[in-house]
PDB file of N, CA, C and O in Angstrom:
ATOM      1  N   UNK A   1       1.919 -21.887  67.823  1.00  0.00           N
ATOM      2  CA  UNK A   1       1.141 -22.899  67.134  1.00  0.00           C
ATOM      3  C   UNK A   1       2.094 -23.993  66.683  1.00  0.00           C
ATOM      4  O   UNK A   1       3.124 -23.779  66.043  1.00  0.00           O
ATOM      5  N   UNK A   2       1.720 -25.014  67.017  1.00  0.00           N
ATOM      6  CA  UNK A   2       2.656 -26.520  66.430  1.00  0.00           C
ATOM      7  C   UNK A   2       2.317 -26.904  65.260  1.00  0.00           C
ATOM      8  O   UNK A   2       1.228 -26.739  64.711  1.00  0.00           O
ATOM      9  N   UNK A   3       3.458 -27.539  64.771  1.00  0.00           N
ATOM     10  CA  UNK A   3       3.340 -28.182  63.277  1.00  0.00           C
ATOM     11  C   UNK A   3       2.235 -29.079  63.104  1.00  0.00           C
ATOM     12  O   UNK A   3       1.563 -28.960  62.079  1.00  0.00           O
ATOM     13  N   UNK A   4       1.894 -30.103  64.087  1.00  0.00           N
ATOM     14  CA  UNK A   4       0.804 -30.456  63.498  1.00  0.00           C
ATOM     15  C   UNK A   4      -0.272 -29.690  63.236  1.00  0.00           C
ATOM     16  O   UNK A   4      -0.868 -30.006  62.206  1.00  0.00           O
ATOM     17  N   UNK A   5      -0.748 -28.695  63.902  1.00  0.00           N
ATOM     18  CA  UNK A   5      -1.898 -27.725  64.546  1.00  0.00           C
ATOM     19  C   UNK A   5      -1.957 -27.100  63.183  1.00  0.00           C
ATOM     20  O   UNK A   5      -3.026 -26.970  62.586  1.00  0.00           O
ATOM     21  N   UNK A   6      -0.867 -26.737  62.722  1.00  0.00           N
ATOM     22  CA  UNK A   6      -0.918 -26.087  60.884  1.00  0.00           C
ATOM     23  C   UNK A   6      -1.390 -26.806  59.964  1.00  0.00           C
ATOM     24  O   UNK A   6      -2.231 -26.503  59.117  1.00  0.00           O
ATOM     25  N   UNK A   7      -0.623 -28.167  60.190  1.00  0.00           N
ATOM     26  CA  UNK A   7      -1.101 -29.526  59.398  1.00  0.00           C
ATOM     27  C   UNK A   7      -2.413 -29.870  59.200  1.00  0.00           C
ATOM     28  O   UNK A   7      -2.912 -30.441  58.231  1.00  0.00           O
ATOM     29  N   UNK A   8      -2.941 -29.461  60.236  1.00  0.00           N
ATOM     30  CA  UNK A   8      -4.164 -29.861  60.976  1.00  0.00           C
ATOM     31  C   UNK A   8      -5.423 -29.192  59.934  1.00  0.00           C
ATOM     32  O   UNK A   8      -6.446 -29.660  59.435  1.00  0.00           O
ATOM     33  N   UNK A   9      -4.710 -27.777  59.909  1.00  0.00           N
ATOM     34  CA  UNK A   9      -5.284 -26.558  59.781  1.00  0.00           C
ATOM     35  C   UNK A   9      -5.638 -26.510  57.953  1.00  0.00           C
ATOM     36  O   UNK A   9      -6.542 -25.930  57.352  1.00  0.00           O
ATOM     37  N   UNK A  10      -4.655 -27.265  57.510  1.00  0.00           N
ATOM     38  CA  UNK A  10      -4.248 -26.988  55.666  1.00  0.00           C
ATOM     39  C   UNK A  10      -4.590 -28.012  55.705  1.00  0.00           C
ATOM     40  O   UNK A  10      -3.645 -28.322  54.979  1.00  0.00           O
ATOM     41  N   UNK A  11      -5.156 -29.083  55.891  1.00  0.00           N
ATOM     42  CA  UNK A  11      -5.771 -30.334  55.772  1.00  0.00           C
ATOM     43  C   UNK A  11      -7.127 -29.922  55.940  1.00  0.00           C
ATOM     44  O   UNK A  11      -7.637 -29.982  54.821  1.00  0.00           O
ATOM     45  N   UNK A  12      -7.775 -29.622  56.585  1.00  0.00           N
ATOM     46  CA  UNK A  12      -9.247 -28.907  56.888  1.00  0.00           C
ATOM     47  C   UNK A  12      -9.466 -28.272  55.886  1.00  0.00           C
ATOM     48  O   UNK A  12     -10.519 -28.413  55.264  1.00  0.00           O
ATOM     49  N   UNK A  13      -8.522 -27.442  55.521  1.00  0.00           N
ATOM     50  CA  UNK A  13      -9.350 -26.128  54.515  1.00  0.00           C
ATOM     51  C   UNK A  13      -8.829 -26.438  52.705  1.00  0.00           C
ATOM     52  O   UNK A  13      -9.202 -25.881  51.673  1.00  0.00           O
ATOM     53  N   UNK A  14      -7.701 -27.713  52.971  1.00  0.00           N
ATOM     54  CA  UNK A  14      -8.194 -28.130  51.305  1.00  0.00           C
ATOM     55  C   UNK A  14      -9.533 -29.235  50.996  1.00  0.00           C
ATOM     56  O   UNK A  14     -10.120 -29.364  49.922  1.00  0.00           O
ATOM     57  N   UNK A  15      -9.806 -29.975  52.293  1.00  0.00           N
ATOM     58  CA  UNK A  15     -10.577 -30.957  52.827  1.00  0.00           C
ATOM     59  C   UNK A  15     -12.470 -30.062  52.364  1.00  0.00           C
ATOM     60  O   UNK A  15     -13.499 -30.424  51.793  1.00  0.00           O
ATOM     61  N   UNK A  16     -11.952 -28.781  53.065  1.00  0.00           N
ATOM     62  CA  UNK A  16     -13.728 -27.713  52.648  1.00  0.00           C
ATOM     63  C   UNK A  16     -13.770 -27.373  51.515  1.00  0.00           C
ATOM     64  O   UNK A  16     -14.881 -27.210  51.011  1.00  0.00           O
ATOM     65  N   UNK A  17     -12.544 -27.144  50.709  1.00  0.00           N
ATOM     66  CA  UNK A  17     -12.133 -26.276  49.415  1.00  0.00           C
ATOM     67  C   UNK A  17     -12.906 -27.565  48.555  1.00  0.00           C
ATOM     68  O   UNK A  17     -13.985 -27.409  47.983  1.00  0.00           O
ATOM     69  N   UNK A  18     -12.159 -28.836  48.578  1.00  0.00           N
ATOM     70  CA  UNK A  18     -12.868 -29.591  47.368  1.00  0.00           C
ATOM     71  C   UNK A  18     -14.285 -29.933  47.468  1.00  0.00           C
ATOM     72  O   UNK A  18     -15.101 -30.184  46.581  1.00  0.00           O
ATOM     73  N   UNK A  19     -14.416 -29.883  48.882  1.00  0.00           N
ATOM     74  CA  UNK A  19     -16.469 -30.002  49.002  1.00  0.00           C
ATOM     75  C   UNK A  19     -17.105 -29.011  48.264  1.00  0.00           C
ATOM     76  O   UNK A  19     -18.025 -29.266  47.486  1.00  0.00           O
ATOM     77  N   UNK A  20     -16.532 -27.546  48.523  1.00  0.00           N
ATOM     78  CA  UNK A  20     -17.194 -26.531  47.750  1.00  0.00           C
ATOM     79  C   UNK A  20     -16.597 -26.339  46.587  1.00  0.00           C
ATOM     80  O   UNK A  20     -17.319 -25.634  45.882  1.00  0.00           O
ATOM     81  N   UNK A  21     -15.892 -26.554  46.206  1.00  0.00           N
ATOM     82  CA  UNK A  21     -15.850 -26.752  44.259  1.00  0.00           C
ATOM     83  C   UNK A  21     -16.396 -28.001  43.870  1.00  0.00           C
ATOM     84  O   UNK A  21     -16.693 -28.031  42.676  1.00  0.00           O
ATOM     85  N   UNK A  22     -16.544 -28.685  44.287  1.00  0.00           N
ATOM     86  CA  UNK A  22     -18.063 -29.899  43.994  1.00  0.00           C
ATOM     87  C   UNK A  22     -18.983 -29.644  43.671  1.00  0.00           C
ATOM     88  O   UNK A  22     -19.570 -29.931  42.628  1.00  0.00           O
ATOM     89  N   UNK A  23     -19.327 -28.948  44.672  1.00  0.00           N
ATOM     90  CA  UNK A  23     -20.797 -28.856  45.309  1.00  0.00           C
ATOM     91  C   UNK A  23     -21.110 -27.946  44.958  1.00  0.00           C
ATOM     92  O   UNK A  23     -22.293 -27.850  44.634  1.00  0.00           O
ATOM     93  N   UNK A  24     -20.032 -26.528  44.804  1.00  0.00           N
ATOM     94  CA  UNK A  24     -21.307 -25.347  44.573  1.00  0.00           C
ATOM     95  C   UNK A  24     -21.651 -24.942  43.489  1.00  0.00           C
ATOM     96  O   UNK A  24     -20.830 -24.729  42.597  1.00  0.00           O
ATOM     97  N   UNK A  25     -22.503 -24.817  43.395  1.00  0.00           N
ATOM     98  CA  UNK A  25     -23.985 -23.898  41.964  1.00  0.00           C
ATOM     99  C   UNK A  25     -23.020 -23.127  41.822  1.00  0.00           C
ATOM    100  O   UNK A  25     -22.291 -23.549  40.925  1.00  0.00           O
ATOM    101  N   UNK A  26     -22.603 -22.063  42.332  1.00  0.00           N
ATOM    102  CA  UNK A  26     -21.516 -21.394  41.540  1.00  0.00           C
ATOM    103  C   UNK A  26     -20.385 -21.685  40.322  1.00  0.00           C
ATOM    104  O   UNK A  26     -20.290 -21.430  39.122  1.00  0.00           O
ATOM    105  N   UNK A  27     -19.787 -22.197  41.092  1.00  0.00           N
ATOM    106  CA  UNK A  27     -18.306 -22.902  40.550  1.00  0.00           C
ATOM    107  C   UNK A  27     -19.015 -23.598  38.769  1.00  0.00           C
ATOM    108  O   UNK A  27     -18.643 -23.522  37.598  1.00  0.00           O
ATOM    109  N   UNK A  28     -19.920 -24.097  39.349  1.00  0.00           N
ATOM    110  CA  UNK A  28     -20.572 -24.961  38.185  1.00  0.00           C
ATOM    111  C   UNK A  28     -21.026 -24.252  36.854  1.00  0.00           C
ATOM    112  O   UNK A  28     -20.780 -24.555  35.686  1.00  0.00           O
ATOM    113  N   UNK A  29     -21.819 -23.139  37.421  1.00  0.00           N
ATOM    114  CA  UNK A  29     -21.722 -22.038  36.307  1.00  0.00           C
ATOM    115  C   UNK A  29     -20.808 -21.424  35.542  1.00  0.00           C
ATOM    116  O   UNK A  29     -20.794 -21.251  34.323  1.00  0.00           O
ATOM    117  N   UNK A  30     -19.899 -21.052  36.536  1.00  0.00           N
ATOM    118  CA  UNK A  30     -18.761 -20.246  36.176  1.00  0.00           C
ATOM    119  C   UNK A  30     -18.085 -21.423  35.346  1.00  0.00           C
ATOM    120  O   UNK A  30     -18.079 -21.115  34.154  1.00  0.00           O
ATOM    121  N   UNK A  31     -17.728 -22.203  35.493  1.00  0.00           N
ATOM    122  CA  UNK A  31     -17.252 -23.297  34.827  1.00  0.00           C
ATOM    123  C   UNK A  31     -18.316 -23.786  33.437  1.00  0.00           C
ATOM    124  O   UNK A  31     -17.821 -24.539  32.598  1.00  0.00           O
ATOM    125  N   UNK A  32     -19.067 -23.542  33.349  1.00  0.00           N
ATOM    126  CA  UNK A  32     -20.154 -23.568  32.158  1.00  0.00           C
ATOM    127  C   UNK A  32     -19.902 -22.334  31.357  1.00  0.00           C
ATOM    128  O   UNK A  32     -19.770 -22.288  30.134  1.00  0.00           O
ATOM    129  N   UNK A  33     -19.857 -21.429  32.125  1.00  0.00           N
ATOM    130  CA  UNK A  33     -19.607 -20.257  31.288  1.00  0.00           C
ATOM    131  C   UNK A  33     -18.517 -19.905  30.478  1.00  0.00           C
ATOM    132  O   UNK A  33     -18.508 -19.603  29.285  1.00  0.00           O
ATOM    133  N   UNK A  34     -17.590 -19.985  31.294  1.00  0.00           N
ATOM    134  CA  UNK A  34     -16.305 -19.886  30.602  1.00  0.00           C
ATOM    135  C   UNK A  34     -15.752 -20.589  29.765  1.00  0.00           C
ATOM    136  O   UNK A  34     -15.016 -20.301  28.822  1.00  0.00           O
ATOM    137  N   UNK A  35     -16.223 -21.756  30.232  1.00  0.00           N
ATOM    138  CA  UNK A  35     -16.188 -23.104  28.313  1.00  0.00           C
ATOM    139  C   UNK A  35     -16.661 -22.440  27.526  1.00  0.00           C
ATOM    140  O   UNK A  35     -15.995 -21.752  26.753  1.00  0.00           O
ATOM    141  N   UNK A  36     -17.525 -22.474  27.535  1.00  0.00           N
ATOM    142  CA  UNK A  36     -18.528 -22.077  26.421  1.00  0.00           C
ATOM    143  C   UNK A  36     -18.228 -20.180  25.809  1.00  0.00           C
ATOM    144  O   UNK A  36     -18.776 -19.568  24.892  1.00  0.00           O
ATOM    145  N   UNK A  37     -17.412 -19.847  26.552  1.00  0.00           N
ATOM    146  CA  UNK A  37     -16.837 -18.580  26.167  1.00  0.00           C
ATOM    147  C   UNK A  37     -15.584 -18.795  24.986  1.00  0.00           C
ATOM    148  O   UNK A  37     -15.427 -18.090  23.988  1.00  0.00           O
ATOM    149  N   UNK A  38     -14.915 -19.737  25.316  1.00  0.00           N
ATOM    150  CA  UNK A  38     -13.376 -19.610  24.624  1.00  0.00           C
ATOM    151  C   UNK A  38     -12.411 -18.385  24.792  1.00  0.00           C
ATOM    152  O   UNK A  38     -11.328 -18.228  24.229  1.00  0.00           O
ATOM    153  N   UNK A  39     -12.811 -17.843  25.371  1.00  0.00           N
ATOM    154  CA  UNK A  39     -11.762 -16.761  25.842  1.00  0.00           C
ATOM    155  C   UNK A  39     -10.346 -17.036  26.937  1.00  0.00           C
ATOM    156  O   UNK A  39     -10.700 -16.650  28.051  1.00  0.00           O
ATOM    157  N   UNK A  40      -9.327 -17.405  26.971  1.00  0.00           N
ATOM    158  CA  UNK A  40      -8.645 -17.784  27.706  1.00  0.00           C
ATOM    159  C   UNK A  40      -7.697 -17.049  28.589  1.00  0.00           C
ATOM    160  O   UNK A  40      -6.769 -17.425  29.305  1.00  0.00           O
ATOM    161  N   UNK A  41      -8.336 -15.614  28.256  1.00  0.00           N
ATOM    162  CA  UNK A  41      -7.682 -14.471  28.814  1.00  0.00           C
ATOM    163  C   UNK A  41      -8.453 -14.306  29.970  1.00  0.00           C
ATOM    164  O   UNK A  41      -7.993 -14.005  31.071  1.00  0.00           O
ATOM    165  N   UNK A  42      -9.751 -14.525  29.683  1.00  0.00           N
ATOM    166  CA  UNK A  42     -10.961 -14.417  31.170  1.00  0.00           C
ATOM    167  C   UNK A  42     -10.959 -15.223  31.942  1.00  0.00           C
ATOM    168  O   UNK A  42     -11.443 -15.075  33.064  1.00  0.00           O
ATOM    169  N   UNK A  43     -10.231 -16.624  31.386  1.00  0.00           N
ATOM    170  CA  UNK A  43     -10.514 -17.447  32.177  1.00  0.00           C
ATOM    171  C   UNK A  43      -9.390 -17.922  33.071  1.00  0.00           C
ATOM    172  O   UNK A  43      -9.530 -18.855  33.862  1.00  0.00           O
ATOM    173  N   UNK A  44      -7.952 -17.045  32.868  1.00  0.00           N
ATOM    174  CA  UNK A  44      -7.059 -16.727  33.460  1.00  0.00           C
ATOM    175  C   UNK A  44      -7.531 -16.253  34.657  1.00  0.00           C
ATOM    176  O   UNK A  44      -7.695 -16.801  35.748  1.00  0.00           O
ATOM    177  N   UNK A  45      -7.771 -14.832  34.153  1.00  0.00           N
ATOM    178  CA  UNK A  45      -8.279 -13.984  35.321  1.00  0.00           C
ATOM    179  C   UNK A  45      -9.037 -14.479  36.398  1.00  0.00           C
ATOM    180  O   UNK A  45      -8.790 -14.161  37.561  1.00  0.00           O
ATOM    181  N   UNK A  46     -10.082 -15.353  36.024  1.00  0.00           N
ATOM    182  CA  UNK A  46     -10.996 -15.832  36.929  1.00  0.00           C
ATOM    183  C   UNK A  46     -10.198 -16.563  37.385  1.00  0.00           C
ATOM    184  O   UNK A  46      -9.852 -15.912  38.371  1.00  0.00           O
ATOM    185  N   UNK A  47      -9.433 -17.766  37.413  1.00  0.00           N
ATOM    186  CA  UNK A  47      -8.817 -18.264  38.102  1.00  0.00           C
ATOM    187  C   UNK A  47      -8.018 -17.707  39.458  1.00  0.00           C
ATOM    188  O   UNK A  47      -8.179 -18.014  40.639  1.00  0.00           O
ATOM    189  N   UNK A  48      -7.052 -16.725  38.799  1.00  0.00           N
ATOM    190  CA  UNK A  48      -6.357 -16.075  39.128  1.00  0.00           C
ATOM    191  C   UNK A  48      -7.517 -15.058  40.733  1.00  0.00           C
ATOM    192  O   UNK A  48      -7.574 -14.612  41.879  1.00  0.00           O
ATOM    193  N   UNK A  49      -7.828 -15.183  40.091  1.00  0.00           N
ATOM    194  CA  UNK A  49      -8.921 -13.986  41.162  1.00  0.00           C
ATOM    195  C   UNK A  49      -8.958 -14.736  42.377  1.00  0.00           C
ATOM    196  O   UNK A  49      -8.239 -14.411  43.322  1.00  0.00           O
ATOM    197  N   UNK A  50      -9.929 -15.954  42.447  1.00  0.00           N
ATOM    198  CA  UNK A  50     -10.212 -16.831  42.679  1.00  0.00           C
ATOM    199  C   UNK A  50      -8.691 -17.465  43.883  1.00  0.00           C
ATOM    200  O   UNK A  50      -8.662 -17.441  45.114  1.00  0.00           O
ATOM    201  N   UNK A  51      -8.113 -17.735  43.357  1.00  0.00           N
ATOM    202  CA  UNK A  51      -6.781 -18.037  44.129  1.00  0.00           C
ATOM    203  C   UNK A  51      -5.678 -17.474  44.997  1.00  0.00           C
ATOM    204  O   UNK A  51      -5.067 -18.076  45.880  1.00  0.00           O
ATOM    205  N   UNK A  52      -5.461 -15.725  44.448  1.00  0.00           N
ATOM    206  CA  UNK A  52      -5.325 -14.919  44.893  1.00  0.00           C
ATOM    207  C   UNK A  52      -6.221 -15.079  46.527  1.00  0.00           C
ATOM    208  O   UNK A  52      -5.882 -15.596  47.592  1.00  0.00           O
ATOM    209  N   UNK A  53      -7.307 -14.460  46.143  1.00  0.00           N
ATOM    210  CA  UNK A  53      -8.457 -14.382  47.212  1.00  0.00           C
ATOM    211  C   UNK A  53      -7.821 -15.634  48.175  1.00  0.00           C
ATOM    212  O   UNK A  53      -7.027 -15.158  48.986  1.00  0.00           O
ATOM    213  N   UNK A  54      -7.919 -16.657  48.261  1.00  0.00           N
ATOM    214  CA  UNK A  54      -7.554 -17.483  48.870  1.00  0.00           C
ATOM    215  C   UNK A  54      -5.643 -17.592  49.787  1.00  0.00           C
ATOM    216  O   UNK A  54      -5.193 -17.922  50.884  1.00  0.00           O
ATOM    217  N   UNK A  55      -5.289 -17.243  48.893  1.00  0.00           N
ATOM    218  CA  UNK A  55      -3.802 -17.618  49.239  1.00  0.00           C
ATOM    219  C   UNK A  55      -3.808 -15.993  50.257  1.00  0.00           C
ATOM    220  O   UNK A  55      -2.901 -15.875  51.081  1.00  0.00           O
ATOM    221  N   UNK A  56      -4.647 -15.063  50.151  1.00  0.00           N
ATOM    222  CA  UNK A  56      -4.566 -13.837  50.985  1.00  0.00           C
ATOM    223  C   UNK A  56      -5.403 -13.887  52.350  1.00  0.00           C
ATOM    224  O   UNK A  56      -5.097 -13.158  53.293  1.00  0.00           O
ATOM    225  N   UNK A  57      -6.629 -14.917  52.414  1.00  0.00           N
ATOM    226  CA  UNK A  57      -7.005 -15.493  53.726  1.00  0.00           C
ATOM    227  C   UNK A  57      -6.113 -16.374  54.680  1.00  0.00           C
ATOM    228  O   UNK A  57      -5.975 -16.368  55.903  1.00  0.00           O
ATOM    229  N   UNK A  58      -5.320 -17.458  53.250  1.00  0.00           N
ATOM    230  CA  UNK A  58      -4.440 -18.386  54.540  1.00  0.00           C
ATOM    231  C   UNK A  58      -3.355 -17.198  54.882  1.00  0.00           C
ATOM    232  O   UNK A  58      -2.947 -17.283  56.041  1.00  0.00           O
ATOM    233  N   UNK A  59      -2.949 -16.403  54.331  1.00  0.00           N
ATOM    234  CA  UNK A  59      -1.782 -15.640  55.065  1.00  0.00           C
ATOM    235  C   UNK A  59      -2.679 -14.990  56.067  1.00  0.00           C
ATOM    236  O   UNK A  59      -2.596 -15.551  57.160  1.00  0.00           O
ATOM    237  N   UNK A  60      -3.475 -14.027  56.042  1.00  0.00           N
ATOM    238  CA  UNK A  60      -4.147 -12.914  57.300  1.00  0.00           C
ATOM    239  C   UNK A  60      -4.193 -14.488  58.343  1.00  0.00           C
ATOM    240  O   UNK A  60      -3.367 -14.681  59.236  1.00  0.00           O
ATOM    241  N   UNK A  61      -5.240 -15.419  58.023  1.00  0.00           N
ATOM    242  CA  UNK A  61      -5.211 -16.472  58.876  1.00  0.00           C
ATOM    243  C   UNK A  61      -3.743 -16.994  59.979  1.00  0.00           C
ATOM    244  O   UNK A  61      -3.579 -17.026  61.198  1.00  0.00           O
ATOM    245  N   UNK A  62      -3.160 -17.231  59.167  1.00  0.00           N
ATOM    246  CA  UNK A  62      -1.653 -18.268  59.805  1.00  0.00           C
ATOM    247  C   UNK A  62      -0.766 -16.513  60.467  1.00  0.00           C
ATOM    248  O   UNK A  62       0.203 -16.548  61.225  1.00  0.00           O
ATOM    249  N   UNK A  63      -1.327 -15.322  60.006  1.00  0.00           N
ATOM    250  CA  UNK A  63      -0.778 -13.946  61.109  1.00  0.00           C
ATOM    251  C   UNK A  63      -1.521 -14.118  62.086  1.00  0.00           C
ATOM    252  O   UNK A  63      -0.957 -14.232  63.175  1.00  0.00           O
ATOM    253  N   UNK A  64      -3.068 -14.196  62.040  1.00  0.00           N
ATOM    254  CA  UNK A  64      -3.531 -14.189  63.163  1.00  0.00           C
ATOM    255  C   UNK A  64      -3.696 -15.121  64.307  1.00  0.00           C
ATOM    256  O   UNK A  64      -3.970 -14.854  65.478  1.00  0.00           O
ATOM    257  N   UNK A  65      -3.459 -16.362  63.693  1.00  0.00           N
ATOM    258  CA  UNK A  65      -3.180 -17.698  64.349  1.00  0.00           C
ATOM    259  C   UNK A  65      -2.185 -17.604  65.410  1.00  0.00           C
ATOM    260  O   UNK A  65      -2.258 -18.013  66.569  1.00  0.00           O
ATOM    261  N   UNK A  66      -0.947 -16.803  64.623  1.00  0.00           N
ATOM    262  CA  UNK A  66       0.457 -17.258  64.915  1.00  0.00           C
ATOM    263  C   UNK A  66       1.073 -16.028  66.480  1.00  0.00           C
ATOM    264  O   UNK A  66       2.202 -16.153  66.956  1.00  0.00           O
TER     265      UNK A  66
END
């Protein structure tokens, strides 16, 4: 796989990432909720979850790509 083709690839999927933290009914809640919680230990976690999850697709992804 070529450098651009990666480029290509992490441009696309931060390009979908900010459409769907826009856009989704989810995110929006969860983000309602957790304000309105004040807990900053949960809202670690959720983050954390959240990103994790992600940073463990682009790796399986860029193995199976590669």
């Amino acid at each position: 796989m070529t450098t651009s083709a990666v480029l290509k690839l992490i441009g696309t999927g931060i390009g979908l990432g900010i459409v769907h933290v826009l856009t989704g009914p989810d995110h929006l809640s969860a983000i309602a909720t957790l304000s309105a919680s004040n807990n900053s230990f949960t809202s670690f976690f959720w983050v954390y979850d959240g990103e994790s999850g992600i940073a463990l697709d682009f790796c399986w992804l860029v193995g199976f790509l590669s």
